[in-house]
PyMOL commands that place a pseudoatom at each C-alpha (Angstrom):
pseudoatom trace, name=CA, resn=UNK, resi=1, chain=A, elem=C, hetatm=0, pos=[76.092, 120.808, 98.965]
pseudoatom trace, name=CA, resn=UNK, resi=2, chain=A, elem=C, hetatm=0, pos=[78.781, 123.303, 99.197]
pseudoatom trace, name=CA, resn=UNK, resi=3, chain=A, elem=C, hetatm=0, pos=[80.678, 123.129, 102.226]
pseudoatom trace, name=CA, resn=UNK, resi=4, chain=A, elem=C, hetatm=0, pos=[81.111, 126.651, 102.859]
pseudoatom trace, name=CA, resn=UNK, resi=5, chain=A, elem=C, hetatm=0, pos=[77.333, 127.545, 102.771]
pseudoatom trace, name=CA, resn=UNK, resi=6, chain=A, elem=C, hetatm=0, pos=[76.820, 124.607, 104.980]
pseudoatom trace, name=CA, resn=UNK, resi=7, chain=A, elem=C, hetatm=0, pos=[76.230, 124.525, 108.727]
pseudoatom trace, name=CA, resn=UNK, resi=8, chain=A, elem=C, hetatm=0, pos=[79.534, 123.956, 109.517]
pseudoatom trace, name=CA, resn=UNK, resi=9, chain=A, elem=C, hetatm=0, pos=[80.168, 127.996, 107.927]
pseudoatom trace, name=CA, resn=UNK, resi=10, chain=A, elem=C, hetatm=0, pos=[77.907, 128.283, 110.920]
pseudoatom trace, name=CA, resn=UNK, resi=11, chain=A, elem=C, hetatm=0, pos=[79.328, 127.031, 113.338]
pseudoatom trace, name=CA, resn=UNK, resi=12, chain=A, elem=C, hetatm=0, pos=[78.591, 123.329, 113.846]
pseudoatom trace, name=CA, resn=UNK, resi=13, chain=A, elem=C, hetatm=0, pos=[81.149, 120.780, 113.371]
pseudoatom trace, name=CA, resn=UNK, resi=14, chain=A, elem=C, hetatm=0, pos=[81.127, 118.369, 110.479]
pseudoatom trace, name=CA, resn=UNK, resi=15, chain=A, elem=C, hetatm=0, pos=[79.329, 115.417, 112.063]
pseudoatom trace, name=CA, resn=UNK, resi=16, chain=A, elem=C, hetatm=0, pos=[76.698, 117.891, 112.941]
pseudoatom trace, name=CA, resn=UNK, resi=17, chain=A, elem=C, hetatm=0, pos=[76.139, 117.872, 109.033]
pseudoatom trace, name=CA, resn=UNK, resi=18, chain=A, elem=C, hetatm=0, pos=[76.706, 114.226, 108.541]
pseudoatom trace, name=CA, resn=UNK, resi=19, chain=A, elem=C, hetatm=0, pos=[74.023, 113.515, 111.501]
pseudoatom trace, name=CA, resn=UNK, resi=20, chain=A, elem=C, hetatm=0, pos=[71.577, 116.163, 109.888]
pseudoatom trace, name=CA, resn=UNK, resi=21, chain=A, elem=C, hetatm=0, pos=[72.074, 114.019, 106.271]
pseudoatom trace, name=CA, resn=UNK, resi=22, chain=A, elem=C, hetatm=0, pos=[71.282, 110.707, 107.943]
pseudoatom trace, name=CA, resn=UNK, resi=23, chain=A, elem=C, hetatm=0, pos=[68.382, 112.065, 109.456]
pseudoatom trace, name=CA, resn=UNK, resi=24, chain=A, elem=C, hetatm=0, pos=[67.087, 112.479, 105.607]
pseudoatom trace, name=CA, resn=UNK, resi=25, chain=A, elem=C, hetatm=0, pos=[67.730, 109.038, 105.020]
pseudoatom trace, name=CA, resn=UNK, resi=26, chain=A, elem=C, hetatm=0, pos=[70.788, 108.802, 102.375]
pseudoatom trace, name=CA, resn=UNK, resi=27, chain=A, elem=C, hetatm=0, pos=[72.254, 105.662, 101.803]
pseudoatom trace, name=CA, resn=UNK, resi=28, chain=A, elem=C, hetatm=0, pos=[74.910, 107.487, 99.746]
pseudoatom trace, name=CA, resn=UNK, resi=29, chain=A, elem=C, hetatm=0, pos=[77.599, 110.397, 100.393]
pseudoatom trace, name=CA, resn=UNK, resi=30, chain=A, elem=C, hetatm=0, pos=[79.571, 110.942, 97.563]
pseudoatom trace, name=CA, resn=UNK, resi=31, chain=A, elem=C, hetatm=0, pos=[82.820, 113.658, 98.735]
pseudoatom trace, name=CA, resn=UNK, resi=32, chain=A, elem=C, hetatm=0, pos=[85.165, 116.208, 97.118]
pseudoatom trace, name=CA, resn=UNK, resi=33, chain=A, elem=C, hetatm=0, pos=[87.198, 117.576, 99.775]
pseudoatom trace, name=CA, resn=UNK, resi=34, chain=A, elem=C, hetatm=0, pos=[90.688, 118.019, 99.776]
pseudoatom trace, name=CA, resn=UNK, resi=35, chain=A, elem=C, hetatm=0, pos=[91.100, 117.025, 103.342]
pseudoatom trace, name=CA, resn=UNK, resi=36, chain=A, elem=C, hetatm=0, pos=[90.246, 114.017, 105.490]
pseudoatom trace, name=CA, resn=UNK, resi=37, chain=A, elem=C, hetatm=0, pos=[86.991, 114.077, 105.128]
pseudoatom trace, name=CA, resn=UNK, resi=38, chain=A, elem=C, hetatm=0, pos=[86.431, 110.770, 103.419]
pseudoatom trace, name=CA, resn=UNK, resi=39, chain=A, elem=C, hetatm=0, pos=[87.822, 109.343, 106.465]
pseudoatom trace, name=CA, resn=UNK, resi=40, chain=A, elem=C, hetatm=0, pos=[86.004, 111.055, 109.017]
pseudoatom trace, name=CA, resn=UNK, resi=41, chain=A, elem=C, hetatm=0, pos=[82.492, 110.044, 107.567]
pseudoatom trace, name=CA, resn=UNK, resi=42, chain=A, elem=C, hetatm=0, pos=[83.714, 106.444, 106.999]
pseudoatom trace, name=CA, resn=UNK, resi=43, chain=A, elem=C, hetatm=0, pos=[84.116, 106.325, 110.593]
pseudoatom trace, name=CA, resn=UNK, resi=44, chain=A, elem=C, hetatm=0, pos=[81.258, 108.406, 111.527]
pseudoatom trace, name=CA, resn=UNK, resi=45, chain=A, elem=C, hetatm=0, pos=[78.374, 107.278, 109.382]
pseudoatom trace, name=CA, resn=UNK, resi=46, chain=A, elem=C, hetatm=0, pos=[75.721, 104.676, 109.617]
pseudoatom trace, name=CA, resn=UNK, resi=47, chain=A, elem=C, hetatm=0, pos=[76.967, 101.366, 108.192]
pseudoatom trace, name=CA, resn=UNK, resi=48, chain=A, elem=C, hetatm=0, pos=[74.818, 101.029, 105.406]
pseudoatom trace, name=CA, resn=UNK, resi=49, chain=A, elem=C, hetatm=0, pos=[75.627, 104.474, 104.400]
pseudoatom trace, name=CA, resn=UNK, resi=50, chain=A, elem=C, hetatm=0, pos=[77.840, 103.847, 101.345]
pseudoatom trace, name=CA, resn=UNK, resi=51, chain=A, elem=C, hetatm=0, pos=[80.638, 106.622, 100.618]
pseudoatom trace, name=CA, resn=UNK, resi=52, chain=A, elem=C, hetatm=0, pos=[82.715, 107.169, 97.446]
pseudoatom trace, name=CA, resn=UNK, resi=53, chain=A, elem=C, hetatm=0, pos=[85.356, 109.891, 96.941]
pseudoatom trace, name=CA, resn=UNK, resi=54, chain=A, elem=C, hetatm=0, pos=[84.952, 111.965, 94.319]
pseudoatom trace, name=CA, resn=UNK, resi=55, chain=A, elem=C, hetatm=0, pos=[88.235, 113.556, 94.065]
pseudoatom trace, name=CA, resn=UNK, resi=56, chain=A, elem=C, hetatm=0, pos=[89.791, 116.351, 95.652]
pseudoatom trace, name=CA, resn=UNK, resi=57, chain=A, elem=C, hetatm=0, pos=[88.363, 119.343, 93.336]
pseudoatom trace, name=CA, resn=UNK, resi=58, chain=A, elem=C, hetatm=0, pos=[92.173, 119.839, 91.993]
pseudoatom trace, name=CA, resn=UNK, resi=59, chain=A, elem=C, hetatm=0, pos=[94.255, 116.447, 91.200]
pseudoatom trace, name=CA, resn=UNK, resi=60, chain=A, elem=C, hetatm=0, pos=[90.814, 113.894, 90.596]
pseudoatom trace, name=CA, resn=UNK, resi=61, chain=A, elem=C, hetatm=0, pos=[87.617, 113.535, 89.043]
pseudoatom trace, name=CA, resn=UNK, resi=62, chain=A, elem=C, hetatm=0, pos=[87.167, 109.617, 89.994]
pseudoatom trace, name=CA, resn=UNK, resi=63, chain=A, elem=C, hetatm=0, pos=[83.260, 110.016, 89.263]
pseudoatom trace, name=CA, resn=UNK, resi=64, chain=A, elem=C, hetatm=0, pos=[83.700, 111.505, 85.876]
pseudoatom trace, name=CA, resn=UNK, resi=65, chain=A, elem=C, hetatm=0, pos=[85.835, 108.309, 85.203]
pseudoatom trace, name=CA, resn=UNK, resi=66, chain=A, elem=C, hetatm=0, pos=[83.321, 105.891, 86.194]
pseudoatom trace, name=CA, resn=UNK, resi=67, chain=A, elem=C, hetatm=0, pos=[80.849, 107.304, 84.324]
pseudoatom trace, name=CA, resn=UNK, resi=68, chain=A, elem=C, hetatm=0, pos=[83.209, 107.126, 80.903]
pseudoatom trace, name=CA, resn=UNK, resi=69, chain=A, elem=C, hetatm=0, pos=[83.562, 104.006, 81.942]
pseudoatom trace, name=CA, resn=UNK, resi=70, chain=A, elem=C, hetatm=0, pos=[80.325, 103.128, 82.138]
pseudoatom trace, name=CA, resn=UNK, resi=71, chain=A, elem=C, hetatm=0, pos=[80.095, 104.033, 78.225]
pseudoatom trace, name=CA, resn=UNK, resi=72, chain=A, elem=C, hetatm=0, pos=[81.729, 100.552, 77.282]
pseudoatom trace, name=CA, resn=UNK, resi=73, chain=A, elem=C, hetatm=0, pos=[78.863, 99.280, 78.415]
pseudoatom trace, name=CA, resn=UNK, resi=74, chain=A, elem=C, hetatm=0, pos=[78.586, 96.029, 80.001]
pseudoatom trace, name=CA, resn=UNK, resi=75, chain=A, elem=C, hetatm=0, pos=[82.372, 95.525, 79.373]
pseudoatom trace, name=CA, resn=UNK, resi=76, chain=A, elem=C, hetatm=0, pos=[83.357, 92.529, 82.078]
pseudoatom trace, name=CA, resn=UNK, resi=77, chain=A, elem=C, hetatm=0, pos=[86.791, 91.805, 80.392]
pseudoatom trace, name=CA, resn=UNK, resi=78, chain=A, elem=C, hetatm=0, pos=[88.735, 95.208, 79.527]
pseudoatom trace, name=CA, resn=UNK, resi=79, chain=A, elem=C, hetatm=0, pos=[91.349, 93.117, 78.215]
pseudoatom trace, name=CA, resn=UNK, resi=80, chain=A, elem=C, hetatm=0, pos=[91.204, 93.693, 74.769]
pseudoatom trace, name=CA, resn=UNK, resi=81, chain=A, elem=C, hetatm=0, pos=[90.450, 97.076, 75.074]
pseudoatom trace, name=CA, resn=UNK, resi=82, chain=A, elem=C, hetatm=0, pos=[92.547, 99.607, 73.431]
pseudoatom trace, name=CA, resn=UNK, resi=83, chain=A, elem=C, hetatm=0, pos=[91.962, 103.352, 74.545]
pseudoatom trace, name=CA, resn=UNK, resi=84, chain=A, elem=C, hetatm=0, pos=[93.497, 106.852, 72.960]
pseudoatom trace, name=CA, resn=UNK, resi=85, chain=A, elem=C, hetatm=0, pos=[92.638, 110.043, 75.612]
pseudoatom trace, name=CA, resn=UNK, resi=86, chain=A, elem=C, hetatm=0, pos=[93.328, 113.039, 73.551]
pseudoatom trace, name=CA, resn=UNK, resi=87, chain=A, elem=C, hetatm=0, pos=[93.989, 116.444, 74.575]
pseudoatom trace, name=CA, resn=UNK, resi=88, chain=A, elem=C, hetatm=0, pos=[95.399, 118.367, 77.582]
pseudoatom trace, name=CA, resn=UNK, resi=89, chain=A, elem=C, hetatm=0, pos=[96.579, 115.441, 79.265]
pseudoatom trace, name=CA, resn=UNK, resi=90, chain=A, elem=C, hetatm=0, pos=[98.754, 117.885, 81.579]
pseudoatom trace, name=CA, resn=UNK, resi=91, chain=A, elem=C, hetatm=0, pos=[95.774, 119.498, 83.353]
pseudoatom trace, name=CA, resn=UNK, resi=92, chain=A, elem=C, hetatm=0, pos=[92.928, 117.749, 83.430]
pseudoatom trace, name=CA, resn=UNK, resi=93, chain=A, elem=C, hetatm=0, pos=[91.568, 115.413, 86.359]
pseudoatom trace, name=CA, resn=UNK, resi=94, chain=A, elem=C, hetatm=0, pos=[89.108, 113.205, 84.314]
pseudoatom trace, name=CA, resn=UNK, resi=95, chain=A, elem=C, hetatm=0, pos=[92.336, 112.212, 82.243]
pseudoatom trace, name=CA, resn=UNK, resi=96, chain=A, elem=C, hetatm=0, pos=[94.420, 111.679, 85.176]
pseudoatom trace, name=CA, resn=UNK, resi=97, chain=A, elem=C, hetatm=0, pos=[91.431, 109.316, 87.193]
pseudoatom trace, name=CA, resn=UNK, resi=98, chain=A, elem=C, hetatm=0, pos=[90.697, 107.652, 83.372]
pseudoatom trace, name=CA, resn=UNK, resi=99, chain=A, elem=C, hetatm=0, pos=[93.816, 106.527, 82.981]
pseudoatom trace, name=CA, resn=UNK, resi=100, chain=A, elem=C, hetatm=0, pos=[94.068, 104.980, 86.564]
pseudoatom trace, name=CA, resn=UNK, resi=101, chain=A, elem=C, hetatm=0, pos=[90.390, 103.255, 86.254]
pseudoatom trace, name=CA, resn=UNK, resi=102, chain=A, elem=C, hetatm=0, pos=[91.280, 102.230, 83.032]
pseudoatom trace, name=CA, resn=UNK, resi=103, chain=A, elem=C, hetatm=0, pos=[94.580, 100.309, 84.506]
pseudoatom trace, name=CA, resn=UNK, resi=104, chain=A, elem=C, hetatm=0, pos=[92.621, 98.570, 87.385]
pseudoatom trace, name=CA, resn=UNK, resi=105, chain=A, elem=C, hetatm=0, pos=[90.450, 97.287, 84.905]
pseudoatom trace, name=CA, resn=UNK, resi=106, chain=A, elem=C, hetatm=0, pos=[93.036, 95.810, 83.143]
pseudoatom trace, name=CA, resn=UNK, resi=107, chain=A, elem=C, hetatm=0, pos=[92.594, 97.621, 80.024]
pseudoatom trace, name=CA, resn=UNK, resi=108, chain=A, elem=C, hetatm=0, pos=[94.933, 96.457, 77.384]
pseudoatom trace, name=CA, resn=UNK, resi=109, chain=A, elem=C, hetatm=0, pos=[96.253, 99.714, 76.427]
pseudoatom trace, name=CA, resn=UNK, resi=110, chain=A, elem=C, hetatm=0, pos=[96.053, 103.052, 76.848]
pseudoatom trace, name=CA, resn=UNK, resi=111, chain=A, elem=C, hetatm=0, pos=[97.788, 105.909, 74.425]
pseudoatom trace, name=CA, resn=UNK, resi=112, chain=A, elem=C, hetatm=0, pos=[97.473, 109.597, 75.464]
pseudoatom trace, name=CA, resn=UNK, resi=113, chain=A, elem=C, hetatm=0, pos=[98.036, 112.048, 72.883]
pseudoatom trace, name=CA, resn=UNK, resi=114, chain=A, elem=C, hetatm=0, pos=[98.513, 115.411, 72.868]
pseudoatom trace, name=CA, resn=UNK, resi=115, chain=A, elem=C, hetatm=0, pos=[101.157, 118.207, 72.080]
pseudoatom trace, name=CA, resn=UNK, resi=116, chain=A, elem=C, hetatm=0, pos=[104.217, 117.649, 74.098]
pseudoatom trace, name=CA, resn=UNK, resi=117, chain=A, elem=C, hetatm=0, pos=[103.351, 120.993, 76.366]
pseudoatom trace, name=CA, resn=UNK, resi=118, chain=A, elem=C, hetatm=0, pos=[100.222, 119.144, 77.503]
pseudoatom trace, name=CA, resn=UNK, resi=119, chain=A, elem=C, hetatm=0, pos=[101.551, 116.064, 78.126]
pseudoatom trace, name=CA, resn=UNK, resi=120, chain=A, elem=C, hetatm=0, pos=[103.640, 114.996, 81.473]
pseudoatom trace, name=CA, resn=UNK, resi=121, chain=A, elem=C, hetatm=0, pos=[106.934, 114.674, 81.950]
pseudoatom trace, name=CA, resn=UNK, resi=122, chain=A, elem=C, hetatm=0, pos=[108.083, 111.053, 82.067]
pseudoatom trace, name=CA, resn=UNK, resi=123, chain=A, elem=C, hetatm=0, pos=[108.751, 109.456, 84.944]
for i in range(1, 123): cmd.bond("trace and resi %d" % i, "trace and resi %d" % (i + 1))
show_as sticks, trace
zoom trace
């Protein structure tokens, strides 16, 4: 659901919309917004309503990461795991929330790789 063809274009506040989703029965809202958002519904929503940010639209794509790493399948010990991201490192969101899932898992390593204009500067 876009939020700017929502209610809320329409005049009714943002827990308007969250009420009018839990009256649908979702156990699930999953939120890109870059504002506070994720902490208004975590406050405002049914407890058994789970929520999970999905990034911010510009800096994040935390869902797209937990779906790549879904494709090591039924991984429990990231240990040993040794992982090369390739491309425009610089710019893109899915490399940026892979690298970070890929550190709290523990992964063993992690190589990016990519011509130095795509790459960050070092810190």
């Amino acid at each position: 659901m876009s939020i700017s063809t929502s209610s809320t274009s329409k005049g009714e506040s943002l827990l308007d919309t969250i009420r009018n989703l839990e009256a649908m029965f979702v156990d699930m809202f999953v939120v890109r917004h870059a504002s506070v958002v994720q902490t208004l519904y975590r406050q405002q929503t049914a407890p058994h309503i789970r929520g999970y940010n999905a990034g911010d639209g510009q800096h994040a794509h935390p869902t797209q990461a937990m779906l790549d790493c879904l494709l090591f399948g039924n991984k429990k010990d990231f240990s040993n795991l040794r992982v090369a991201i390739i491309g425009d490192i610089l710019h893109s969101r899915v490399a940026r929330s892979q690298i970070q899932a890929l550190n709290t898992l523990g992964a063993a390593e992690i190589r990016v790789i990519a011509p130095k204009t795509l790459l960050p500067a070092p810190r």
